[in-house]
C-alpha positions as CSV (number, residue, x, y, z in Angstrom):
1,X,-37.7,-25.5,44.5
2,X,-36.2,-28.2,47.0
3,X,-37.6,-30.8,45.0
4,X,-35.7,-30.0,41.9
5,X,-32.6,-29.0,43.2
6,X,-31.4,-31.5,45.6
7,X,-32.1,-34.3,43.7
8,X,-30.3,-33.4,40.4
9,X,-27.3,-32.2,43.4
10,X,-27.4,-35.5,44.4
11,X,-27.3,-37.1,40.6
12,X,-24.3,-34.9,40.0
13,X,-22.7,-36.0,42.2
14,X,-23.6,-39.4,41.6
15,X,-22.1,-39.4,38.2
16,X,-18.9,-37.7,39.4
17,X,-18.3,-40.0,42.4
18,X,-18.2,-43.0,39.7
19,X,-16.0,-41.4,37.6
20,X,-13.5,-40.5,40.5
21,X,-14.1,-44.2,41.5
22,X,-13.2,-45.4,38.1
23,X,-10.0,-42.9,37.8
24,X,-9.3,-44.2,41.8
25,X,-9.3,-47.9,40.6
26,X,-7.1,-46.7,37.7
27,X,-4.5,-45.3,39.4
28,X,-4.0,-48.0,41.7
29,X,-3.5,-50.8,39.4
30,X,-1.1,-48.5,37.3
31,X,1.3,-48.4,40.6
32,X,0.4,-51.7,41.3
33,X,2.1,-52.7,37.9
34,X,5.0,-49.9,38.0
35,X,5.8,-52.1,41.8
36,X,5.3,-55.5,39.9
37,X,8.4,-54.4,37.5
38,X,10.4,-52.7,40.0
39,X,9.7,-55.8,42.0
40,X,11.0,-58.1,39.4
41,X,13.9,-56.0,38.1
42,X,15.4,-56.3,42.1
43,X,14.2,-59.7,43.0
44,X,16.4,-61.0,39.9
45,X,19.5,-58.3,39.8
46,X,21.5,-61.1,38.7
47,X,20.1,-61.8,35.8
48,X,19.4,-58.4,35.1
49,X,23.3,-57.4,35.5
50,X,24.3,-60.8,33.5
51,X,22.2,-59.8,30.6
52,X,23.1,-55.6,30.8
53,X,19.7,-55.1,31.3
54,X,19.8,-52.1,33.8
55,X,18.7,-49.6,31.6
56,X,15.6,-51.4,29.7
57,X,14.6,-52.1,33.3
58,X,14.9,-48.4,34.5
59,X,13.0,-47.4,31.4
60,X,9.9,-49.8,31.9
61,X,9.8,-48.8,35.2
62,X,10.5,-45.0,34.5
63,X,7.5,-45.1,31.7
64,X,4.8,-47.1,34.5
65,X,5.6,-44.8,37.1
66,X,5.0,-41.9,34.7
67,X,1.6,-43.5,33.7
68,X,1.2,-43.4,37.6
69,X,1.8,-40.0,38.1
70,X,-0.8,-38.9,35.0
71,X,-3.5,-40.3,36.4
72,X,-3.1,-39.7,40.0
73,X,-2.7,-36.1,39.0
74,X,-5.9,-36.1,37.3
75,X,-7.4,-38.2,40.1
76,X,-6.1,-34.6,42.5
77,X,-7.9,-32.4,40.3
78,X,-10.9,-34.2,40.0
79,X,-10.9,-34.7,43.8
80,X,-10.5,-30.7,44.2
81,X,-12.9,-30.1,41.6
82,X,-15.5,-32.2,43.0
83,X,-14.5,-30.6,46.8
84,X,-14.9,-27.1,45.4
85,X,-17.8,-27.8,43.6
86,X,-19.8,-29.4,46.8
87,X,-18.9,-26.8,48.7
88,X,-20.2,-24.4,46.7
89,X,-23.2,-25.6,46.0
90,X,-24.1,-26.3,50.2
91,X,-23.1,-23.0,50.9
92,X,-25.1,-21.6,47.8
93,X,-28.3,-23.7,49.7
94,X,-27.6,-22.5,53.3
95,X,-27.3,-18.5,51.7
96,X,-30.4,-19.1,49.5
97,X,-31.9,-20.2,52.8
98,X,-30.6,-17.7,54.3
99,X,-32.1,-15.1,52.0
100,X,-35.6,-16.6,51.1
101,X,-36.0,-17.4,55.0
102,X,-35.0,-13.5,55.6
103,X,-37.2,-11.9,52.8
């Protein structure tokens, strides 16, 4: 029964580690580029006042930081679903144990 379960535990959680991974790498080049603008947009403020520029400048950065938000939100729940789901599953194996070892 070991032999079956653990390893397709282990493959499941294989596959949702990469994805998290993927999502993880995601989200950190998203606020990567949401800094780059807001970077930009300070580091020339001249320009940006000369040309009335404020307000496209607060948009892009408005609309990266939103795209930032989304997927670290989705990165929370896959963290917590993955979390709930592990635990779970090891305290489903130590009360199986519990119960075959007892019976």
């Amino acid at each position: 029964l070991a032999s079956l379960v653990i390893p397709s535990i282990i493959a499941g959680g294989t596959v949702f580690g990469s994805v998290l991974r993927k999502l993880s790498r995601q989200a950190q080049a998203q606020l990567s580029t949401s800094t780059g603008i807001a970077y930009e947009a300070i580091s020339n403020i001249r320009t940006t006042r000369a040309f009335g520029a404020e307000t496209k400048e607060h948009e892009m950065f408005q609309n990266e930081v939103h795209k930032a938000c989304e997927l670290n939100i989705r990165l929370g729940i896959g963290i917590g679903v993955f979390q709930g789901l592990n635990n779970l599953v090891m305290n489903g194996i130590v009360l199986s144990t519990i119960a075959l070892g007892g019976q």
